[in-house]
C-alpha positions as CSV (number, residue, x, y, z in Angstrom):
1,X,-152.8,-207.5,138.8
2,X,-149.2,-207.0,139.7
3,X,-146.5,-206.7,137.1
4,X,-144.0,-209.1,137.4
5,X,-140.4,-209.2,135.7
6,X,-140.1,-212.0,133.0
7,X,-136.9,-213.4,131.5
8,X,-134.3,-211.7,130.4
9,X,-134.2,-211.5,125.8
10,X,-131.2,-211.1,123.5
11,X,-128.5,-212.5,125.7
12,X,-125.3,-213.0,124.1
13,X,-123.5,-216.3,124.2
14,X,-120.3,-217.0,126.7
15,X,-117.7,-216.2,127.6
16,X,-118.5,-212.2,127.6
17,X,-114.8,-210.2,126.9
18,X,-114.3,-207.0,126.4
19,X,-111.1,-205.3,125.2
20,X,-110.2,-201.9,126.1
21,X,-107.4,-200.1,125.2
22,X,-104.0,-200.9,122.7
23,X,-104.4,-198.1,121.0
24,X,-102.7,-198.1,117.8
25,X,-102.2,-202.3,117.7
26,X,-105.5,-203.0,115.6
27,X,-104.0,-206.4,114.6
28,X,-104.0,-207.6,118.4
29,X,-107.3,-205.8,119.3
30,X,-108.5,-207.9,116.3
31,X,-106.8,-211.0,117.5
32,X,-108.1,-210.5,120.8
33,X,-111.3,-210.3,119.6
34,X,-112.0,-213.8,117.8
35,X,-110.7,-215.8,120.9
36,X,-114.5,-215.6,122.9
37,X,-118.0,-216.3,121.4
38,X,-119.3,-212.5,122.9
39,X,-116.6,-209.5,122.4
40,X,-116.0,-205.9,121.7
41,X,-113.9,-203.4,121.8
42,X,-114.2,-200.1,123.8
43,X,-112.6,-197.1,124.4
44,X,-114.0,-196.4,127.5
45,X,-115.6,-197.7,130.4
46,X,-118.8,-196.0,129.9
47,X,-119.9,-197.5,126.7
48,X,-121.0,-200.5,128.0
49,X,-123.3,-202.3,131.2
50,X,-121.0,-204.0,132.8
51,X,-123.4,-206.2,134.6
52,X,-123.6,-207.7,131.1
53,X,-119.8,-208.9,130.6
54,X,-117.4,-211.7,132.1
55,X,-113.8,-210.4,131.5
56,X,-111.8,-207.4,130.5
57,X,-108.4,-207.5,129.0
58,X,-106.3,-204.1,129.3
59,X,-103.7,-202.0,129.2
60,X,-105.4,-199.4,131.0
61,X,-105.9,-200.8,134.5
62,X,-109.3,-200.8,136.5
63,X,-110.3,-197.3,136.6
64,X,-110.9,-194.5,134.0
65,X,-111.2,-190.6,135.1
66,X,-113.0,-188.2,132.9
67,X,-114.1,-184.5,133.6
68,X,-116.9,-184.0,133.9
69,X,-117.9,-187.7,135.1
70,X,-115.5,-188.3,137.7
71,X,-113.9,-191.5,138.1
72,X,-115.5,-194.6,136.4
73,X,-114.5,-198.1,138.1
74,X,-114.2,-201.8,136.8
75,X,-116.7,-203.4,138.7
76,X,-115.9,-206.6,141.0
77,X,-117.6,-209.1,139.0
78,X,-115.4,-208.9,136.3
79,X,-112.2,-211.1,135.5
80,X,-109.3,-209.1,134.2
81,X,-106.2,-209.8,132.5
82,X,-103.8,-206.3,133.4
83,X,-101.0,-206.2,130.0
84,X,-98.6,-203.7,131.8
85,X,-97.9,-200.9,129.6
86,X,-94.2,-199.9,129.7
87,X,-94.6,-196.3,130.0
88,X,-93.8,-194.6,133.2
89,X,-91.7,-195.4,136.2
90,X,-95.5,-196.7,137.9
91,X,-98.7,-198.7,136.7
92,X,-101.9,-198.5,138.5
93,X,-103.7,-201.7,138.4
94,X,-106.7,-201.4,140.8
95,X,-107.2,-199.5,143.8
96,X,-110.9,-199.5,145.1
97,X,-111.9,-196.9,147.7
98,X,-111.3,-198.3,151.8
99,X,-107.9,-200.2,150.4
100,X,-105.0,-199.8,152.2
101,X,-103.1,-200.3,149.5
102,X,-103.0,-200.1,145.9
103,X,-102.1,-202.7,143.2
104,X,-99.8,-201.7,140.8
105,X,-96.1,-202.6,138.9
106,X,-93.0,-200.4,139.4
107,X,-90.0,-200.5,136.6
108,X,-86.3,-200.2,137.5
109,X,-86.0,-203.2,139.9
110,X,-82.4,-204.9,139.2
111,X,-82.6,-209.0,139.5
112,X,-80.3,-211.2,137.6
113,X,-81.8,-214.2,139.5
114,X,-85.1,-215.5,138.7
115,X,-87.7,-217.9,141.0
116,X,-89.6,-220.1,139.5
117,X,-93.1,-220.9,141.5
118,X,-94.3,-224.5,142.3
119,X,-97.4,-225.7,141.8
120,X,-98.2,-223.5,139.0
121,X,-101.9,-224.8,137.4
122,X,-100.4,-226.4,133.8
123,X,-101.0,-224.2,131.2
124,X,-100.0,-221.4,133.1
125,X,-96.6,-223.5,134.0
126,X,-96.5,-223.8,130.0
127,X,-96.8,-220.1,129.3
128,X,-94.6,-219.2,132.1
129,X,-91.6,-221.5,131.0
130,X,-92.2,-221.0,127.3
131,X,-92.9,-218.0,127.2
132,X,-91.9,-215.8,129.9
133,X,-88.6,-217.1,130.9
134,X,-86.7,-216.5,127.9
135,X,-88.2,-212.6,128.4
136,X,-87.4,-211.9,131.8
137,X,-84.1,-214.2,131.9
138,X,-82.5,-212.0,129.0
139,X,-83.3,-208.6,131.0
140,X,-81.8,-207.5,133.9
141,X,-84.0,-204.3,135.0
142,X,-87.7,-205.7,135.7
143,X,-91.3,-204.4,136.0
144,X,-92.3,-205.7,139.4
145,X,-96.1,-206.2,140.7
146,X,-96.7,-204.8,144.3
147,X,-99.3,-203.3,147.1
148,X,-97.8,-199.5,147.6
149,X,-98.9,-197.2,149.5
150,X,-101.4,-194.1,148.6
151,X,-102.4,-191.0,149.9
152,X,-105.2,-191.5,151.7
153,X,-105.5,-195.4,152.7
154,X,-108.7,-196.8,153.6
155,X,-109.7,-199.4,156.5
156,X,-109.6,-203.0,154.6
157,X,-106.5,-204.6,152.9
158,X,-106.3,-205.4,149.3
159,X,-105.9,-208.9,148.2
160,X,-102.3,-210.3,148.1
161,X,-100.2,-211.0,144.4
162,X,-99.8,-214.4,144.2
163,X,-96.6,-214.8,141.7
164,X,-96.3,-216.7,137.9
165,X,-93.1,-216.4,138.1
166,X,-90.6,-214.0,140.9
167,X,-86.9,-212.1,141.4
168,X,-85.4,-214.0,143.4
169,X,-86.1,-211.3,146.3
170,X,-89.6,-213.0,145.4
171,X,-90.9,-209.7,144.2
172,X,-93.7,-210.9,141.8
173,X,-92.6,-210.7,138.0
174,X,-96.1,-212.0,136.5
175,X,-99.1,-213.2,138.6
176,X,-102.9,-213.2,139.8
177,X,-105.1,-211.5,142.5
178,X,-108.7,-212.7,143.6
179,X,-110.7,-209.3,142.7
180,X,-113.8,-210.8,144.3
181,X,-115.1,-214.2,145.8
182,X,-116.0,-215.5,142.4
183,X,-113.4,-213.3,140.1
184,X,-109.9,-212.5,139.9
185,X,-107.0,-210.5,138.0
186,X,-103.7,-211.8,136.2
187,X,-101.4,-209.3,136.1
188,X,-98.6,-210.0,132.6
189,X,-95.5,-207.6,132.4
190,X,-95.7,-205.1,128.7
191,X,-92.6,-207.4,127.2
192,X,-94.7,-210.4,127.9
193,X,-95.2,-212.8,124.4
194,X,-98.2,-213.8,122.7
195,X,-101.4,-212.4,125.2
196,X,-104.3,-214.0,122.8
197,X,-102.7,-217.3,124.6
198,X,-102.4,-215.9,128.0
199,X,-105.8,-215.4,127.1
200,X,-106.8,-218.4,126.4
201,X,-105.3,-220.0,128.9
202,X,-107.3,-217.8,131.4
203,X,-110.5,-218.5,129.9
204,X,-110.0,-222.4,130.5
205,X,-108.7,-221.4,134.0
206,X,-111.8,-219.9,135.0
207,X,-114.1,-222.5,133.5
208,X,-113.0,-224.2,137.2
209,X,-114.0,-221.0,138.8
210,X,-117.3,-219.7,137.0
211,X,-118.4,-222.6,134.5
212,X,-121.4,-220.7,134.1
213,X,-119.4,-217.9,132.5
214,X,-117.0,-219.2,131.1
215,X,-118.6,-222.8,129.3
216,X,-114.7,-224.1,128.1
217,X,-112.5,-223.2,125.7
218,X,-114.1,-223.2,121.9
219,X,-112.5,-227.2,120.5
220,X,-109.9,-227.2,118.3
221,X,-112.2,-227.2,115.0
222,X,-113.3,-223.6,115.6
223,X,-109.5,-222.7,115.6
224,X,-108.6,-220.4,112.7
225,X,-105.9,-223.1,111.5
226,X,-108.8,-225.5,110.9
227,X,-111.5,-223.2,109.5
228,X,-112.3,-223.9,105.9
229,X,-111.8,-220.6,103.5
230,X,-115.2,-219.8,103.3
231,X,-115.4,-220.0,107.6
232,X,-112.3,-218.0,107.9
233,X,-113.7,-215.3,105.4
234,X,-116.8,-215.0,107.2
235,X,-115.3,-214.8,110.4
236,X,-113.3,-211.3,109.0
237,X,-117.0,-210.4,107.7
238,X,-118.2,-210.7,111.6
239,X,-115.0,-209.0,113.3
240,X,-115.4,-206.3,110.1
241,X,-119.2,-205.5,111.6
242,X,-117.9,-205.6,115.3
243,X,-115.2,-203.2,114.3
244,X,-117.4,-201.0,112.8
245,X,-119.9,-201.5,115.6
246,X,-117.7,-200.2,118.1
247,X,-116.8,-197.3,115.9
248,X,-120.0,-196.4,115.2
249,X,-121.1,-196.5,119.2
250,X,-117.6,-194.9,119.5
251,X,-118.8,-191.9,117.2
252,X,-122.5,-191.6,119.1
253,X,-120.9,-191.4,122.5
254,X,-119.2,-188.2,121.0
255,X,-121.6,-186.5,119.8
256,X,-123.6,-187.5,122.8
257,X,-120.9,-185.7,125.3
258,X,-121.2,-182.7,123.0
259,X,-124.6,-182.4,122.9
260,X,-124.4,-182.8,126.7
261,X,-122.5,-179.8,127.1
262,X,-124.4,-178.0,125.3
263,X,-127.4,-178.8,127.4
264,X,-125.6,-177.7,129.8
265,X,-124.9,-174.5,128.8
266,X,-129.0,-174.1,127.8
267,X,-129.7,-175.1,130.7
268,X,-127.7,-172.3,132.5
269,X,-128.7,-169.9,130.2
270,X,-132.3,-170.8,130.9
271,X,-132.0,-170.8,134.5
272,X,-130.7,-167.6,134.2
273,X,-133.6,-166.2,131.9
274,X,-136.8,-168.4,130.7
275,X,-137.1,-170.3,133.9
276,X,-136.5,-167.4,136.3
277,X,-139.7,-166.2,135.5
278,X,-141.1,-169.1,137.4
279,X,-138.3,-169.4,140.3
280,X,-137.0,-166.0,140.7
281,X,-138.3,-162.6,143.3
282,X,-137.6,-159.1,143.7
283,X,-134.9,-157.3,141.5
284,X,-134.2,-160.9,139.8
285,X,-138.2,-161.4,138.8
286,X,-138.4,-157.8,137.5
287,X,-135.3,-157.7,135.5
288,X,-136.4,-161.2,133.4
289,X,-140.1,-159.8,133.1
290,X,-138.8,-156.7,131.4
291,X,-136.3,-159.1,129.0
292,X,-139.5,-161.7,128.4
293,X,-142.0,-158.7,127.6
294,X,-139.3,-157.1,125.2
295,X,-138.6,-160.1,123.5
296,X,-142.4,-160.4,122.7
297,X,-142.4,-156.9,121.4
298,X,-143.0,-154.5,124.1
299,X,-141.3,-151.5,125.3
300,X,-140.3,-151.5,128.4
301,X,-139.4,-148.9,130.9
302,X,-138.0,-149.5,134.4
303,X,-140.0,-147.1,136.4
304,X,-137.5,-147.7,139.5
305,X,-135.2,-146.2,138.1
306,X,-136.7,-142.6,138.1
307,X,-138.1,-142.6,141.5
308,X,-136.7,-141.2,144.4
309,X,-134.5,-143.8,146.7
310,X,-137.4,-143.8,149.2
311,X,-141.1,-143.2,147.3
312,X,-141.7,-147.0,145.6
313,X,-143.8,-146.1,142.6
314,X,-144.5,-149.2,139.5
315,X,-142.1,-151.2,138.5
316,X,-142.6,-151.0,135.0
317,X,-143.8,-148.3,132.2
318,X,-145.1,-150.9,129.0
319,X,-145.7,-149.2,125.8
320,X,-146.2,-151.1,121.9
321,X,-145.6,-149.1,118.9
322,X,-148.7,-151.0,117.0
323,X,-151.0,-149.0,119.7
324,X,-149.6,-145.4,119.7
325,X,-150.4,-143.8,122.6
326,X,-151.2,-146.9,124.5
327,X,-149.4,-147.6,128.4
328,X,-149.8,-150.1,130.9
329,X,-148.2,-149.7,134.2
330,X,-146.4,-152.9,135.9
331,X,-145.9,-154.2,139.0
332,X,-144.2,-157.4,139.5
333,X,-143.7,-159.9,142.4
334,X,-142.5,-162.9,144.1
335,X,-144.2,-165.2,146.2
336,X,-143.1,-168.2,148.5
337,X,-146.9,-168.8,149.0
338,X,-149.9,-167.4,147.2
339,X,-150.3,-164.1,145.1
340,X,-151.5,-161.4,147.8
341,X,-154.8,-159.3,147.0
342,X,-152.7,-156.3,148.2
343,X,-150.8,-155.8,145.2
344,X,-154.1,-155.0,143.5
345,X,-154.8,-152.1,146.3
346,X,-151.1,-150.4,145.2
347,X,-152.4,-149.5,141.8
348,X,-154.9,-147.0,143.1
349,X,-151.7,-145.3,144.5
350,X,-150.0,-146.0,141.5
351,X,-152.4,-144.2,139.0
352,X,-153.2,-141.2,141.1
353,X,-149.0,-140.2,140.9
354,X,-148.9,-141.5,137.4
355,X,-152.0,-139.3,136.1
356,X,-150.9,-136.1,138.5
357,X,-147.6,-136.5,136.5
358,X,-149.0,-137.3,133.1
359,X,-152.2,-135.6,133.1
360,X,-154.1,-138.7,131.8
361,X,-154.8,-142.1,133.1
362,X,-152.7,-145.3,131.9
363,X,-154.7,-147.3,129.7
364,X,-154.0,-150.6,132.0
365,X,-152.4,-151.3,135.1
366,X,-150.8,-155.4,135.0
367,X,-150.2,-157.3,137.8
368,X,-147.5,-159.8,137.4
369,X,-146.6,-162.3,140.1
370,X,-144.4,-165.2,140.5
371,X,-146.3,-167.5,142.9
372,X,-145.8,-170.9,144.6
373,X,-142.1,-170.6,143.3
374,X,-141.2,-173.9,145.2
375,X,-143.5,-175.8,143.4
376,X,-143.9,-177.4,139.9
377,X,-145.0,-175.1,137.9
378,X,-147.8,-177.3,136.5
379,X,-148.7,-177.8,140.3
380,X,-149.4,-174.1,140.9
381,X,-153.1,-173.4,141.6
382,X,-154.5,-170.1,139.9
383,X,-153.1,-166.9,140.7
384,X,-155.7,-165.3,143.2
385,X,-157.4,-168.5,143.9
386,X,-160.4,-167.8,145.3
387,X,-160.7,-164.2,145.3
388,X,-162.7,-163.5,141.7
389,X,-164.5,-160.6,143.5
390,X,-161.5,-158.8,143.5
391,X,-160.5,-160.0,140.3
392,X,-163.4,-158.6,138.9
393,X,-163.4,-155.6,140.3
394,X,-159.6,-154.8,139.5
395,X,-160.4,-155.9,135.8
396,X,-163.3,-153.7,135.8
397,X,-160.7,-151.0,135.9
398,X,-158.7,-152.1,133.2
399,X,-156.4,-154.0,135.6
400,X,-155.1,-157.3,134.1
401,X,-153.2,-160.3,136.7
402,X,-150.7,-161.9,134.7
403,X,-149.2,-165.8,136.2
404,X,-146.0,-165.7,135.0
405,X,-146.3,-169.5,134.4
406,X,-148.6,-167.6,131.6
407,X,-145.9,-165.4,130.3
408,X,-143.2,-168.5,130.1
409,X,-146.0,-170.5,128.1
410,X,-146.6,-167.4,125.6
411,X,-142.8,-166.6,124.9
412,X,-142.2,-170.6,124.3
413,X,-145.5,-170.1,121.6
414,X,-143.9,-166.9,120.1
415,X,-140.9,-169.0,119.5
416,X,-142.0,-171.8,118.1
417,X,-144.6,-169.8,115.8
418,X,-147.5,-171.0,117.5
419,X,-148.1,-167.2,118.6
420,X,-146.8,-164.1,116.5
421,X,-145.1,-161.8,118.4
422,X,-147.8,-159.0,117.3
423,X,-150.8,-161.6,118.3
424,X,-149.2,-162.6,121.8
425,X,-149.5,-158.6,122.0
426,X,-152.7,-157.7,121.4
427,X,-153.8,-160.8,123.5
428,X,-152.2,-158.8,126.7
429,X,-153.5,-155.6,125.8
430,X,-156.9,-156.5,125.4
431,X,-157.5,-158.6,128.4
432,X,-158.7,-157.9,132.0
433,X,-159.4,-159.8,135.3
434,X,-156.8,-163.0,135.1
435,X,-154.9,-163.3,131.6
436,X,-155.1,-167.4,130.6
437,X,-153.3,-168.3,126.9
């Protein structure tokens, strides 16, 4: 039988708002905060799902950049109310990549004269002439909201301003853009009075818009002037647990980022090292052998390294101090495809030089191959698949084949003292034929 999706559990009631931003103005953030059923605070636009939320209010505008992550958008379903910060000469509101244009405020514009728009919806007509006139009236320098240009424009047009309130060059002062069919933006200038009732006044706009989201505007008996003492000290309790909440999630997506780049420097470190012995070839493969047989205890001698430029002897010269006297000669290799049974052939070669120089055989002769190195490791058939005649014949002769999938899963053993050091040891010295942990 088929799985099938069932409902959705723990939704939270609407309307959904988040708050991001206002740093340093806790006592708005916490204003802000009782006006909706569902809210919290966030210092980033990562914390959250966003598919899970109906409005933003900010001072941030509609797109976060962060290094490593890139740029992190606001995403179109969303409702936003922009509160301009007054810092800098320019204020990026949105700009969404193919836009022609970008929406955003620019300070310095000189306007004694104001225009006042028509046909304003009422309680934004309230705000506006109660609230925003006697601001803008008293000033004669302004923040005004416009498309500018950018760098690299795109192929579609962003939606037009539609002013609150205007200079009389009708350059928009205070006003709203549609940010998707079913959402849209008010954009508020950083001087502008009292934003918990722009606020409100936005949620019982939208209502029209998006009933669904946002279900009306709470009635006037969950109002904090008509809350009974024992209501309004319960309410603190609830915005004291969202605080904390929020600083809690705050402190875990920290220490998450951290702990991220430290994986990231593991992971290098173990690309460069542990899991080369199942990806790497030639010089590469040798070189994190030798470090992966030292670290168990070996000691290790690049044969290479003493033989003429042009005469390839074995790779490797592998000694232990708990068997005096004891050496194993190594060759090691890389393969796209599946260990070749020529490798085996070499070591006759390789122990007649090494006992004319010597005068004595080498008490083992290892094998060690990097196969399949495109593959999952746990993928990888056996090494030498299908050829145990030659397996047992090169084992016969004290000749061991070592996977180094094998020699990754013993160094991960010896770590985690699964395997002593000394045991992992003796368990290469005595084998022959194919080593298996």
């Amino acid at each position: 039988m088929a799985i099938e999706h069932g409902a959705v559990i723990n939704t939270s009631p609407r309307p959904r708002m988040l708050v991001w931003g206002f740093y340093d103005q806790e006592e708005l953030v916490n204003e802000l905060l009782q006006l909706c059923p569902t809210s919290r605070y966030i210092k980033g636009l990562r914390q959250v799902r966003q598919a899970e939320w109906d409005l933003l209010v900010t001072d941030q505008g509609c797109e976060q950049r962060q290094q490593p992550i890139g740029v992190t958008r606001v995403e179109p379903h969303l409702f936003v109310i922009h509160y301009t910060r007054g810092d800098g000469y320019i204020f990026n509101a949105e700009h969404r990549p193919g836009w022609t244009k970008k929406i955003a405020s620019r300070s310095g514009v000189v306007s004694q004269e104001i225009q006042r728009m028509r046909n304003l919806p009422e309680r934004v007509a309230v705000l506006v002439h109660e609230k925003l006139e006697p601001v803008i009236t008293q000033r004669t320098s302004h923040r005004v909201f416009e498309l500018q240009r950018v760098k690299t424009p795109g192929a579609s047009n962003p939606p037009e301003i539609v002013p609150f309130i205007a200079t009389a060059d009708g350059e928009a002062l205070a006003g709203r853009y549609a940010r998707s069919d079913s959402s849209e933006a008010w954009l508020l200038p950083p001087d502008a009075p009292d934003l918990p009732a722009w606020v409100q006044a936005a949620l019982a706009e939208w209502h029209g818009m998006a009933p669904e989201r946002f279900p009306g505007v709470p009635d006037w008996s969950e109002q904090d002037a008509w809350l009974t003492n024992e209501e309004l000290a319960l309410a603190a309790e609830i915005a004291g647990v969202k605080k904390e909440r929020a600083e809690q999630l705050d402190r875990l997506e920290k220490l998450e980022a951290a702990l991220r780049i430290r994986m990231e420097v593991a992971r290098d470190s173990a690309n460069r090292y542990e899991r080369a012995l199942l990806t790497a070839q030639s010089d590469e493969l040798k070189h994190v052998v030798i470090q992966a047989l030292r670290e168990i205890g070996f000691t290790v001698v690049d044969a290479d390294g003493d033989a003429a430029p042009d005469d390839h002897l074995e790779d490797l010269h592998i000694t232990d101090s708990d068997a005096p006297g004891w050496i194993a000669l190594g060759e090691v290799k890389g393969y796209s495809r599946g260990a070749k049974t020529e490798g085996l052939t070499q070591f006759l070669r390789f122990n007649m030089r090494y006992t004319a120089r010597s005068g004595r055989n080498p008490d083992a002769c290892w094998y060690i191959v990097n196969q399949f190195i495109k593959r999952d490791p746990s993928t990888r058939q056996r090494v030498l698949h299908g050829k145990d005649e030659d397996l047992k014949a090169f084992g016969s002769a004290n000749g061991l084949v070592i996977d180094t999938v094998q020699l990754f899963q013993m160094l991960r053993r010896v770590r985690d003292g699964a395997l002593t050091a000394k045991a992992a040891r003796e368990l290469l010295r005595n084998a022959s034929g194919r080593f298996a942990l």
